[in-house]
C-alpha positions in Angstrom: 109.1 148.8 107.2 111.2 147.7 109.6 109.0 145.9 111.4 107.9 144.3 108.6 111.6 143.1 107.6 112.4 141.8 110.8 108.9 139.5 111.0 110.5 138.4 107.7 114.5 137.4 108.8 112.8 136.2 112.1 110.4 133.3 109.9 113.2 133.0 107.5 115.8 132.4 110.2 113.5 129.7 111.7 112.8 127.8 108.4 116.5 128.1 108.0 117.0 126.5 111.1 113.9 123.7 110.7 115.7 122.8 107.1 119.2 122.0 109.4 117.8 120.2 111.9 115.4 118.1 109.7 118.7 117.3 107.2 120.7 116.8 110.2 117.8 114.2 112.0 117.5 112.3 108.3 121.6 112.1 108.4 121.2 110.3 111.8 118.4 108.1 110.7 120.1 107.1 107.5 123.6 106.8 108.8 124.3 103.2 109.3 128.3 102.1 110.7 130.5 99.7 108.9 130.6 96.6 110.3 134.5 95.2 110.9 135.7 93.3 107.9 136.1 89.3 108.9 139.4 88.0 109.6 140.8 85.4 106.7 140.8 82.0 107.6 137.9 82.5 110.3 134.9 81.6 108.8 133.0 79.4 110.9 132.3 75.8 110.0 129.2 74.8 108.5 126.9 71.5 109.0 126.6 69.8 105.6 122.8 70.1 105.8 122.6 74.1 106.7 124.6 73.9 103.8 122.3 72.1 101.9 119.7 74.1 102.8 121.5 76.6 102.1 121.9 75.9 98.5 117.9 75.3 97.8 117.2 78.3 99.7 119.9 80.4 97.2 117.9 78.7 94.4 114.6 79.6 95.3 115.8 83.0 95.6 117.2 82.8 92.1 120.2 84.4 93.5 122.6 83.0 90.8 120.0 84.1 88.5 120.1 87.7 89.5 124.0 87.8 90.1 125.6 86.1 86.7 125.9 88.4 83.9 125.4 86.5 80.2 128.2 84.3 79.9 129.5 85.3 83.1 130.7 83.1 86.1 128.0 82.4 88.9 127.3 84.8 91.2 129.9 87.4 89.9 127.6 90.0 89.3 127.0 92.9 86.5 123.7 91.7 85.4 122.2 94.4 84.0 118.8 95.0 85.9 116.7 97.8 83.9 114.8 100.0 86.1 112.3 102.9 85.5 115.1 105.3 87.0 118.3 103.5 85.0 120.5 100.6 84.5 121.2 98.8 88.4 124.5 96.3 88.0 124.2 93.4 90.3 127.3 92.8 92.3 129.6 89.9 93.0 128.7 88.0 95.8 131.2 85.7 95.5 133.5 84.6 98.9 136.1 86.8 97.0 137.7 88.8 99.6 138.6 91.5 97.0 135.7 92.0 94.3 132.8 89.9 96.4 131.9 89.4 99.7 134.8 87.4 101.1 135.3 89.8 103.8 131.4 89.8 105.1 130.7 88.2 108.7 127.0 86.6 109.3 126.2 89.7 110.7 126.8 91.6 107.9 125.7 89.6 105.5 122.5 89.5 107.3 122.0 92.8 107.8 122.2 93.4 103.9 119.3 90.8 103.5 117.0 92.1 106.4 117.9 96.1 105.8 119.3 96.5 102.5 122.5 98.1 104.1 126.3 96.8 102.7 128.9 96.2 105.2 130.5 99.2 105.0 127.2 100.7 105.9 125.7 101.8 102.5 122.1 101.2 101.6 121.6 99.3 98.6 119.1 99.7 95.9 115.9 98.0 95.6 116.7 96.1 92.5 117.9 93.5 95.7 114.5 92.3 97.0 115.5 92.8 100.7 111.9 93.9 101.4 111.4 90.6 100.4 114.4 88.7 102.2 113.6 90.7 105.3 110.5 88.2 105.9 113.2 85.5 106.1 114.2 83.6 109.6 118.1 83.9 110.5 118.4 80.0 110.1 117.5 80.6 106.5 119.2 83.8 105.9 122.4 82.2 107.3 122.0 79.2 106.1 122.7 81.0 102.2 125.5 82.4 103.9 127.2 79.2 104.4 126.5 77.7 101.2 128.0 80.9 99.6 131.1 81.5 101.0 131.6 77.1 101.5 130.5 75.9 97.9 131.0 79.1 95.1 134.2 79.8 94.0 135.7 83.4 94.5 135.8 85.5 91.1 137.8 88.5 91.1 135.5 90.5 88.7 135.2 94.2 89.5 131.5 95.7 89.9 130.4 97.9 87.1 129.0 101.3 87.9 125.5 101.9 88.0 123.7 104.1 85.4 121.6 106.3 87.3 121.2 109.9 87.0 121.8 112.5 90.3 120.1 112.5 92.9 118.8 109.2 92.6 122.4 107.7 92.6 122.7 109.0 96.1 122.3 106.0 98.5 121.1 108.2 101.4 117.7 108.5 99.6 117.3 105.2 100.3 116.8 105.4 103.8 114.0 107.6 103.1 112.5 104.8 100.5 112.6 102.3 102.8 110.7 104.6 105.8 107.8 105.3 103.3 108.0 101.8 100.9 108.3 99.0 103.1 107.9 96.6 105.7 111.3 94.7 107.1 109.4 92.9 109.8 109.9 89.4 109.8 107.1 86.9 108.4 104.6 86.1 111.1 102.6 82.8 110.8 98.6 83.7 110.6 97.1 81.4 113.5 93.9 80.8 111.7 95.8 79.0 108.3 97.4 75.3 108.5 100.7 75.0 108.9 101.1 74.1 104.8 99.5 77.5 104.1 102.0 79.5 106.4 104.8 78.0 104.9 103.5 78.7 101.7 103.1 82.2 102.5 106.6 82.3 104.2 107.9 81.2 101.3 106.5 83.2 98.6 106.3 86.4 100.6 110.2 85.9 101.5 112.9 84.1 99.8 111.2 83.8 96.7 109.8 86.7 96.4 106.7 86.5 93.7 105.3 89.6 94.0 108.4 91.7 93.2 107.6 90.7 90.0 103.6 90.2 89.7 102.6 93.0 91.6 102.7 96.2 89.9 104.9 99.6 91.6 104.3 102.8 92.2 105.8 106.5 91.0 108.9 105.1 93.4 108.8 102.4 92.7 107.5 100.7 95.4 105.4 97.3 95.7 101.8 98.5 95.2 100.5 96.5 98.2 96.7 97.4 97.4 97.5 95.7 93.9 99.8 92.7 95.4 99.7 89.6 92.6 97.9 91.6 90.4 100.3 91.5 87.3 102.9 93.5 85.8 105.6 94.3 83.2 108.7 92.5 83.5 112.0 92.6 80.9 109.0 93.5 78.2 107.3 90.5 79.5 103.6 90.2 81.0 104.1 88.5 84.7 100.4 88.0 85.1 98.0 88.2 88.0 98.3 85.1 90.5 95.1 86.8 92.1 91.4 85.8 91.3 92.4 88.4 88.5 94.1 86.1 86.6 93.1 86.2 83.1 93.9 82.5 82.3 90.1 80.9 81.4 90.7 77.7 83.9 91.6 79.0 87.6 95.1 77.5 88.7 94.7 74.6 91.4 97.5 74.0 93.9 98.3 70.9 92.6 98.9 72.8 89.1 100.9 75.7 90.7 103.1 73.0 92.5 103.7 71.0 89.3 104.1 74.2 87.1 107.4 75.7 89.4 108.4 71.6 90.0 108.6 70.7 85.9 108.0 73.9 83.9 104.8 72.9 82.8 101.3 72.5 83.1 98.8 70.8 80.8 96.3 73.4 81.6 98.0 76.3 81.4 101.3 75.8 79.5 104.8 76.2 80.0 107.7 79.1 81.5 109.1 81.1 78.9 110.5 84.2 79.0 111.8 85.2 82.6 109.9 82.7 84.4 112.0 80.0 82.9 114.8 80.5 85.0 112.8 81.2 88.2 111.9 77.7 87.7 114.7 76.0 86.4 117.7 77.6 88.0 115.1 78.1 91.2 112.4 77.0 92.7 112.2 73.2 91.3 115.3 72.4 93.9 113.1 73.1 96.8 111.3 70.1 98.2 108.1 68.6 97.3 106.4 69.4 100.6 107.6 73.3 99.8 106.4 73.8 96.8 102.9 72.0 97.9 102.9 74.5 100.5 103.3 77.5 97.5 101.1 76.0 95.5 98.4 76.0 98.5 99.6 79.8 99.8 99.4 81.0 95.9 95.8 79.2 95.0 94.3 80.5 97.6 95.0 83.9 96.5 94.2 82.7 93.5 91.0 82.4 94.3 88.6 78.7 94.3 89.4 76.2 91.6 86.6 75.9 89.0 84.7 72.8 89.6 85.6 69.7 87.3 82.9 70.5 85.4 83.7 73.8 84.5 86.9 72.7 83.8 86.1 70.0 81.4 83.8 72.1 79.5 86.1 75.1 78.9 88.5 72.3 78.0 86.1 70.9 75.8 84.9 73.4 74.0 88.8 74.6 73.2 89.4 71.1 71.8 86.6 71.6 69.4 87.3 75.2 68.1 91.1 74.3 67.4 89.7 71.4 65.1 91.0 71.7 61.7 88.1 73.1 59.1 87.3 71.2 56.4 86.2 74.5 54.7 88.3 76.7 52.7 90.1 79.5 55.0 89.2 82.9 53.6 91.2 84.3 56.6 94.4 84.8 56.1 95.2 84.6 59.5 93.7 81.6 59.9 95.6 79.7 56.8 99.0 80.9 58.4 98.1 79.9 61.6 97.1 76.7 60.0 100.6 76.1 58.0 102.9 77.5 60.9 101.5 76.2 64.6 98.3 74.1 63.9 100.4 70.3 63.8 101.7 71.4 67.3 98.9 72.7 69.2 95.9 70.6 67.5 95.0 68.3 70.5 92.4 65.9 69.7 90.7 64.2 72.7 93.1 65.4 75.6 95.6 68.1 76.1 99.2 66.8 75.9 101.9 68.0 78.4 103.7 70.3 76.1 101.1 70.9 73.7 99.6 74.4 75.4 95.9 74.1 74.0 95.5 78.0 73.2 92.2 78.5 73.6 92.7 78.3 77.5 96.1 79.4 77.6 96.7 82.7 79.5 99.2 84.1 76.7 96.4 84.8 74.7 93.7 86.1 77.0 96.4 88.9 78.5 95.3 92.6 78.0 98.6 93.0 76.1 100.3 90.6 73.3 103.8 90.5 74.8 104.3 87.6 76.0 102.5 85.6 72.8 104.9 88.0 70.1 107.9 86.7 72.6 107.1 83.3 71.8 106.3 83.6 68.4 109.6 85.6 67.6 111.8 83.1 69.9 110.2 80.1 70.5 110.8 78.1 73.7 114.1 76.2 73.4 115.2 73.2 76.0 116.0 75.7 78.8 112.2 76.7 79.0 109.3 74.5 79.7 109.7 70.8 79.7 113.1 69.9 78.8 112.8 68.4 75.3 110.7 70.0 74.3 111.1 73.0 72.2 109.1 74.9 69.9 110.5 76.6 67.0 110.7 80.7 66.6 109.3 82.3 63.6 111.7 85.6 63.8 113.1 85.0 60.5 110.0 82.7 58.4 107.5 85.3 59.5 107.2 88.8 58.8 105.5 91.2 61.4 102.3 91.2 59.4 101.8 88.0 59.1 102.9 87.5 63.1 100.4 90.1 63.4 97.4 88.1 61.5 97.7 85.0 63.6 97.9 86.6 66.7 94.7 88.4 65.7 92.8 85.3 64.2 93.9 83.2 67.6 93.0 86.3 69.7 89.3 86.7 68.0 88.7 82.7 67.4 89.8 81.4 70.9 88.5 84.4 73.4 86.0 86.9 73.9 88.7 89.2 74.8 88.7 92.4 72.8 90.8 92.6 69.9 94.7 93.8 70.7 95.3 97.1 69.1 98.4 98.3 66.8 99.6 94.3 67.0 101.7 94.8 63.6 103.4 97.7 65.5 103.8 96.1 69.0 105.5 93.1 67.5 107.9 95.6 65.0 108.6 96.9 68.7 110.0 93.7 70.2 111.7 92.2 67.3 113.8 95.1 67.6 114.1 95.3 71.5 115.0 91.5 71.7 117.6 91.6 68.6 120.4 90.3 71.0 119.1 87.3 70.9 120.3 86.6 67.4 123.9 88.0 68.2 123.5 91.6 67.1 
C-alpha cells in the first residue's frame, strides 16, 4: 500500500510540476514589455504624400469605419463590434495623449498592427484585423501613422469596457490564439503572377482585409483558411462568396469588381447595402484607379473565369423577359404585390440600367438565406448606399411580414431555380425586430 501511494505522489508531483512549468513557459511567451510612452512635441515630421497615402491607406482599411461610434467623432472609438463571445468596444485612436493614442511612437503603433499587442504591452482582441494588417509593409503601416496623429483631431472620449465573460476577457489567452489562428508574416509577392495581381493580392489580403468578413470562422473564431472567400454572416447580413462559389448567376469580371468598390454599383450585379456600403464609400473608392484594377484582378481570379459574352447576354436576356409585366391576370398574390410595390423600379426593358438591379441575376436573391433581400426590403438603400442619388424606398411600415414574405417567395421561385427559402414570414419577423434602431427605437 505504500508502495502503491508513493508511485502515486511521485506521478502527481511530476504533473504538478509539468502544469508550473508549462504556465510559467506560456507566461514568457505571452508576456510582451511596454514600450516608453513618446515625448510631447516630438513627433516626427511627415512628407505631405506619406501623408497622403497615409490617408487612402486608413480608408481602405475602413479604419474610421470601425473606430466612430453612431453619431460619434471620427476615430474616437466605442463602436460596438458583436462577436460570438460578447460585445468588443473599439477604442480611440485619436492623437489624444489621454484617451487615444497621442502617446504611441512608430514603433508601437506598429507593433499593434503587425502583433496585435498595445503599447503598454497587452494583446488586443481580434475584432482588430491585425492578422490582416500584419501582411502590410512598414511604409504603409507608418504611413497611417502619420496621417493619424498629423490630420485627426484628438477626442478626449474615454473607452468603454468590453462585455465579455471570464476567461475570455483575459488578454493573455490571446497569445495562445494567435500561436494556433494565424499567420503575421508579411505578404510575399508570388513570382509566377503579374505585378497587378500581387498588388491585388497585397491589398486585399492586407489593409483591406476581405476575407475577415467573407470567409467564414471557426469554434475560436478564427479565419477558416480551407473556406477563405467562401461567404459568411456579418451584422445579420450575408457577405457572400467572392470564390467560384459565388451564388450570383453572371460570374464577377475584374472590370466589374473594380467599378463595384470605385462607384457602389454594378449593372450586373447591383449595388452595396447593408455593411458593404461603407466599405466602399468611407473606404476603398479613395484608393487609386490602378489599385483597385489590381483588386479587381486579385479578387476575379479567385473568382473564378468570367462567363463568356454569350453566356452573359443570355442569362441577361432571359431575366429581361421573365420580369416583363403579364398581361394576364395575377392569381398569385405575391406576384400582384410584387407588381404594385417594386415592378416600376426594377422592370428593365432592353438593357439593365445602373441602379436598376435586374433581380433575376442579382445575388440577393439566389443566396441560401434571405437576409440580405428582407434588409433591403425593410430599409431600402438611401443616398449613403449604392450610387449616390439614387435611393430606393423601404417597405418597413407599407408592408407587413406576410406580404414581405409573399414577394420574396414569388421573386425567389419566378427568377431562380434555387430552392424555396423556408420559414420567410418568420426570418423577416426576426429582422424587423433586430434592426428596430433604425427607426429611433
Amino acid at each position: 500500500m505504500k508502495k502503491r501511494k508513493s508511485f502515486f505522489a511521485k506521478w502527481l508531483g511530476r504533473i504538478f510540476w509539468v502544469l508550473i512549468l508549462g504556465v510559467l513557459a506560456y507566461s514568457i511567451y505571452a508576456y510582451n514589455p511596454s514600450i516608453e510612452p513618446m515625448a510631447a512635441n516630438s513627433l516626427p515630421t511627415y512628407d505631405p504624400a506619406v501623408i497622403e497615402r497615409g490617408r487612402q491607406m486608413a480608408a481602405a482599411g475602413y479604419c474610421a469605419v470601425c473606430h466612430t461610434e453612431q453619431g460619434g467623432a471620427p476615430y474616437a472609438g466605442n463602436y460596438a463590434m458583436e462577436t460570438g463571445f460578447g460585445t468588443i468596444y473599439s477604442t480611440n485612436i485619436t492623437p489624444d495623449r489621454e484617451q487615444g493614442i497621442g502617446r504611441w511612437s512608430e514603433a508601437a503603433f506598429t507593433r499593434a498592427m503587425r502583433e496585435g499587442v498595445d503599447r503598454e504591452g497587452r494583446h488586443l482582441f481580434p475584432a482588430f484585423p491585425y492578422n490582416h494588417f500584419a501582411k502590410m509593409s512598414e511604409q504603409d503601416i507608418v504611413a497611417i501613422y502619420a496621417y493619424i496623429m498629423t490630420q485627426v483631431q484628438p477626442v478626449q472620449v474615454p473607452q468603454r469596457n468590453n462585455e465579455l465573460p471570464f476567461p475570455l476577457n483575459w488578454r493573455y489567452l490571446q497569445a495562445g490564439w494567435k500561436l494556433i489562428s494565424v499567420d503575421l508574416k508579411p505578404y510575399q509577392p508570388d513570382p509566377e503572377k503579374s505585378a497587378l495581381w500581387n498588388r491585388g493580392a497585397y491589398l486585399v489580403e492586407g489593409v483591406t482585409h476581405c476575407g475577415a468578413c467573407h470567409t467564414p470562422r471557426n469554434a475560436v473564431g478564427a479565419e477558416r483558411n480551407s473556406d477563405k472567400f467562401e461567404g459568411a454572416i456579418i451584422d445579420d447580413w450575408v457577405a457572400p462568396a467572392l470564390s467560384a462559389n459565388n451564388e450570383s448567376s453572371l460570374t464577377w469580371s475584374a472590370a466589374e469588381f473594380s467599378e463595384y468598390l470605385k462607384t457602389g454599383a454594378t449593372r450586373q450585379h447591383g449595388v452595396a447595402v447593408g455593411p458593404m456600403a461603407p466599405v466602399v464609400h468611407a473606404g476603398l473608392r479613395e484608393l487609386s484607379d490602378k489599385d483597385l484594377t489590381a483588386i479587381g484582378i486579385y479578387l476575379a481570379d479567385s473568382a473564378g473565369s468570367a462567363d463568356s459574352e454569350a453566356t452573359s447576354a443570355a442569362l441577361i436576356a432571359a431575366s429581361l423577359e421573365q420580369s416583363k409585366p403579364r398581361q394576364s391576370h395575377r392569381w398569385d398574390t405575391g406576384e400582384r404585390l410584387y407588381a404594385t410595390a417594386c415592378a416600376s423600379c426594377h422592370y428593365n426593358a432592353e438593357q439593365i440600367a445602373l441602379g436598376r438591379p435586374e433581380l433575376g441575376i442579382n445575388s440577393a436573391i439566389h443566396l441560401k438565406q434571405p437576409d440580405n433581400l428582407i434588409h433591403v426590403m425593410l430599409d431600402g438603400v438611401d443616398n449613403q448606399d449604392g450610387i449616390a442619388g439614387v435611393v430606393m424606398p423601404g417597405f418597413r411600415d407599407a408592408l407587413s411580414d406576410q406580404e414581405m414574405a409573399l414577394i420574396a417567395a414569388y421573386v425567389r421561385s419566378s427568377r431562380t431555380d434555387k430552392t424555396p427559402w423556408p420559414e420567410l414570414q418568420q426570418k423577416i419577423t426576426e429582422i424587423r425586430k433586430s434592426t428596430q434602431y433604425k427607426r429611433g427605437n
